[in-house]
C-alpha positions as CSV (number, residue, x, y, z in Angstrom):
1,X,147.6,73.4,57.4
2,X,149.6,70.8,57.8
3,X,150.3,68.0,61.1
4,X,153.0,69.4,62.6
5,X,151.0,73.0,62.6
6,X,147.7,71.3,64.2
7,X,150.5,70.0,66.9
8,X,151.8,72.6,67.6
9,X,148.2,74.4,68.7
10,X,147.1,71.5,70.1
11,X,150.2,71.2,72.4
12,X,150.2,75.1,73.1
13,X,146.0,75.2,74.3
14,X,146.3,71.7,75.9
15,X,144.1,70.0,73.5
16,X,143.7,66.2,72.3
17,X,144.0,65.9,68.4
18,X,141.4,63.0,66.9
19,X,142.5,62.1,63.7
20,X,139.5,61.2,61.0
21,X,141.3,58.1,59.3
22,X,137.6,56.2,58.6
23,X,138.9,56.4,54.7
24,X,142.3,55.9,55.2
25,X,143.1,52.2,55.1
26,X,146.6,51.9,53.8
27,X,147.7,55.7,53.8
28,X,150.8,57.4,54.7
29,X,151.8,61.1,55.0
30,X,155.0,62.2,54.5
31,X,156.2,58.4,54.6
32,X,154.4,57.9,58.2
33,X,150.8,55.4,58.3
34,X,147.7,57.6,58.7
35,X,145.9,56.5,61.8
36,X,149.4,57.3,63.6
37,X,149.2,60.5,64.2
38,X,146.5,61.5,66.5
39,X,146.0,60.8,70.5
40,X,143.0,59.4,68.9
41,X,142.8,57.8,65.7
42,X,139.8,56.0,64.3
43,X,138.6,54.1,61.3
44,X,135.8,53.1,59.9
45,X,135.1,49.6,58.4
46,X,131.5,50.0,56.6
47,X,131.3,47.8,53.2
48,X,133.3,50.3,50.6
49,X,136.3,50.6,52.7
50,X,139.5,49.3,51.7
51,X,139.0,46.7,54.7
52,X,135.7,45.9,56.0
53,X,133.6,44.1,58.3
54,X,130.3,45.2,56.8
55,X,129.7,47.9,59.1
56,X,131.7,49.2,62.8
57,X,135.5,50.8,63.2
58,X,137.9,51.4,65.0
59,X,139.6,53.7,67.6
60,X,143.2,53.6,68.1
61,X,145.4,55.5,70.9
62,X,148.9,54.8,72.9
63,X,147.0,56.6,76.0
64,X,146.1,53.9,78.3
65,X,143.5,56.2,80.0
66,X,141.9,56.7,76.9
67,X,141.7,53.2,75.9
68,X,140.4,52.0,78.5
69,X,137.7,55.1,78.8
70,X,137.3,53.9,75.1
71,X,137.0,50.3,75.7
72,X,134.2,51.1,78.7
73,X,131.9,53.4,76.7
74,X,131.9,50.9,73.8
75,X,130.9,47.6,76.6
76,X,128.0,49.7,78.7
77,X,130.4,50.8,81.6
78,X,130.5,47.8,83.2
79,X,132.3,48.2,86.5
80,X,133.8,44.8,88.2
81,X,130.2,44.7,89.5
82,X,129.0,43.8,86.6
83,X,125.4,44.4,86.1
84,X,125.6,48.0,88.5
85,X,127.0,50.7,86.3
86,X,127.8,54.6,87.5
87,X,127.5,56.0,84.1
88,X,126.1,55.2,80.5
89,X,127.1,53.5,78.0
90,X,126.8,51.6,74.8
91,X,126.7,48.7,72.8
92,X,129.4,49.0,70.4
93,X,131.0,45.5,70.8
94,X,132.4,44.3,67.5
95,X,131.3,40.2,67.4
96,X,134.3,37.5,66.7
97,X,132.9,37.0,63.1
98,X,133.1,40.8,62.0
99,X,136.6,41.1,64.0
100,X,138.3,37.9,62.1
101,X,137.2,39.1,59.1
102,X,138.7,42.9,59.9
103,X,142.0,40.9,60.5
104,X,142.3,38.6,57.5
105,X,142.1,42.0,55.8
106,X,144.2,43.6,57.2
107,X,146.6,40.7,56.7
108,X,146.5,41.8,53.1
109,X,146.3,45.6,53.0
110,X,149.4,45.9,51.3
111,X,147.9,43.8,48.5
112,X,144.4,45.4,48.8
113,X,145.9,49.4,48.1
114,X,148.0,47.4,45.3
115,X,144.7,46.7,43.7
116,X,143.1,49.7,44.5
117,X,146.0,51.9,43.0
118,X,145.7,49.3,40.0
119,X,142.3,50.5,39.3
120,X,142.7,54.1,39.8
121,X,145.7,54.2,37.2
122,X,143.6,52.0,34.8
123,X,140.5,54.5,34.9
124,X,143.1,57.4,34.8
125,X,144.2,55.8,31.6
126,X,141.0,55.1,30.0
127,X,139.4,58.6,30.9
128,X,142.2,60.9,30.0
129,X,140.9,62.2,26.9
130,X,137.6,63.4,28.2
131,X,138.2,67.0,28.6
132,X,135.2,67.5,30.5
133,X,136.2,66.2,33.5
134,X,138.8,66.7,36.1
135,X,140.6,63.3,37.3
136,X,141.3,62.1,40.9
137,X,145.4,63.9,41.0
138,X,148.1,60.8,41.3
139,X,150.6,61.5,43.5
140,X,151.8,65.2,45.3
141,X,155.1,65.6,47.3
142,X,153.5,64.2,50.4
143,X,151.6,61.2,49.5
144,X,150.4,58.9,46.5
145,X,146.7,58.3,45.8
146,X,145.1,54.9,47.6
147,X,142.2,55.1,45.7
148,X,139.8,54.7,48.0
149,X,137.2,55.5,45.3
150,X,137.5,56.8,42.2
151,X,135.9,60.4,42.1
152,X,135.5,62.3,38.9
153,X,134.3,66.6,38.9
154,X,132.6,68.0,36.1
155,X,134.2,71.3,34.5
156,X,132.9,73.9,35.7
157,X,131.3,75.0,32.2
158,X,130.1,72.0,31.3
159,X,126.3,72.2,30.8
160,X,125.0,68.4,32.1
161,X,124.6,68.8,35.8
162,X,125.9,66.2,37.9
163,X,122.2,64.4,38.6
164,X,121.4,64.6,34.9
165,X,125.0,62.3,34.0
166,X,124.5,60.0,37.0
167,X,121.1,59.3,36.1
168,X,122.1,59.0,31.9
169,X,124.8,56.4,33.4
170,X,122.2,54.4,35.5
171,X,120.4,54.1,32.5
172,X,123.3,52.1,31.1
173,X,123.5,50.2,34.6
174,X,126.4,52.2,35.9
175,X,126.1,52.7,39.5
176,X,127.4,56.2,40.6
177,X,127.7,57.8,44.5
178,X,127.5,61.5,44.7
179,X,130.0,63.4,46.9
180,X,128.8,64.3,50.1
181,X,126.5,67.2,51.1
182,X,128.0,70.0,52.8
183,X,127.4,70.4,56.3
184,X,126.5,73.8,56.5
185,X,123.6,73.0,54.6
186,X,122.2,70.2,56.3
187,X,118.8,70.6,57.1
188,X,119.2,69.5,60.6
189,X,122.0,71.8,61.4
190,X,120.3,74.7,59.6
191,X,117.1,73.8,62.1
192,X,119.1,74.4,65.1
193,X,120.5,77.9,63.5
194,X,123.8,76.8,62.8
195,X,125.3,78.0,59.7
196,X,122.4,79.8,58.7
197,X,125.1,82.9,57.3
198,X,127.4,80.6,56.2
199,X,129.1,80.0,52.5
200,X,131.5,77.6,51.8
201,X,132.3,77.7,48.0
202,X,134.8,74.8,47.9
203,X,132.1,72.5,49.6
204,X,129.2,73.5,47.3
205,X,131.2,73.1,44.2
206,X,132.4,69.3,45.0
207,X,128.9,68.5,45.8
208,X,127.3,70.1,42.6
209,X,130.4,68.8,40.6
210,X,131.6,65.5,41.9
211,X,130.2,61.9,41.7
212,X,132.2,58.8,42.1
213,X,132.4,56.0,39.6
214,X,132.5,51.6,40.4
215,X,135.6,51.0,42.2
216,X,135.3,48.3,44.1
217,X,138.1,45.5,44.5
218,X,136.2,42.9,42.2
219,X,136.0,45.2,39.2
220,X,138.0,43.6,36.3
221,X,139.6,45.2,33.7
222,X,136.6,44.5,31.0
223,X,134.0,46.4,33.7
224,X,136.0,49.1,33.5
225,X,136.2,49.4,30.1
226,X,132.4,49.2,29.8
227,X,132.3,52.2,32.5
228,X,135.0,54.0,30.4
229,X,132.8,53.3,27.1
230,X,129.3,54.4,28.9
231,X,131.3,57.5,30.2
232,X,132.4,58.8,26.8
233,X,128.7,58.5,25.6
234,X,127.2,60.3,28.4
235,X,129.9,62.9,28.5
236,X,131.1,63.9,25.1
């Protein structure tokens, strides 16, 4: 589905779209910034995003209603009294530190998603010939790959689980991330009966299939290597 179809639903049944942009740093769609599209955007900023203030976001809007609604929930509803407050709140106040390092990065974004994409085609290079292994895709008619990480997916005959080659690769000091677990079959959920009946093939296969490789901004060319070296071990 694409924007202008969530738009057009949203517009129709009177509805707010919040856009999920916490791994978009840098990203456009169709030539237009991610963050941009929603009433409410946000990002996140923990450590392995593109820019970072080791942990905290941010929540962007053009509504001034919701910014300030945003802006009170986030300082514990302080009205002009300041210590007598007619609802709840929280303590979600960024400090000056965390916010000036957010903004130096952000300075250099450009340069950061150079970097990034720098990485991405240098692993895409290296890890080619494994034919094992399905690569992150480049580029489609709507937007180029930022890189964010670099995620790799096992074939789907291919006998090593995902556990077995993540822990074969932290035996050569390789540190791996696996994808994230579905939400239908989160243990917490499940507890409250939600998608007890639920199957969602596309989200158990990335899961059982995918893991993500070092990607971060310091990685030099030689690192890589290494990784691509250990890779071809472990996987061929």
């Amino acid at each position: 589905m694409t924007y202008g179809n969530i738009e057009k639903i949203a517009k129709k049944h009177n509805l707010k779209v919040i856009e999920d942009s916490a791994q978009m740093h840098g990203q456009e769609y169709k030539d237009k910034k991610c963050g941009s599209f929603g009433d409410i955007s946000i990002f996140s900023f923990y450590p392995n995003k593109q820019i970072t203030t080791g942990e905290g976001g941010m929540v962007l809007t053009d509504d001034k209603n919701l910014n300030d609604r945003a802006k009170s929930l986030r300082n514990l509803c302080f009205t002009k009294d300041r210590f007598i407050h007619e609802e709840l709140g929280w303590n979600y106040r960024m400090t000056n530190m965390q916010a000036a390092l957010g903004v130096a990065q952000l300075e250099q974004i450009d340069k950061i998603v150079e970097e990034k994409r720098y990485i991405g085609h240098t692993y895409n290079e290296l890890l080619k010939d494994i034919d094992v292994i399905a690569l992150p895709i480049e580029k489609t008619d709507y937007c180029e790959n930022i890189y964010w990480v670099y995620a790799i997916m096992l074939n789907d005959d291919y006998l090593k689980t995902v556990k077995e080659v993540m822990s074969e690769l932290g035996k050569y000091k390789i540190g791996t991330r696996p994808f994230f677990y579905p939400m239908h079959k989160q243990p917490v959920f499940n507890k409250m009966g939600l998608f007890l009946d639920d199957h969602l093939p596309n989200s158990e296969k990335l899961y059982a299939k995918g893991f993500y490789i070092p990607s971060g901004l310091a990685l030099t060319k030689e690192q890589m290597m290494e990784v691509s070296d250990t890779l071809h071990k472990v996987l061929v």
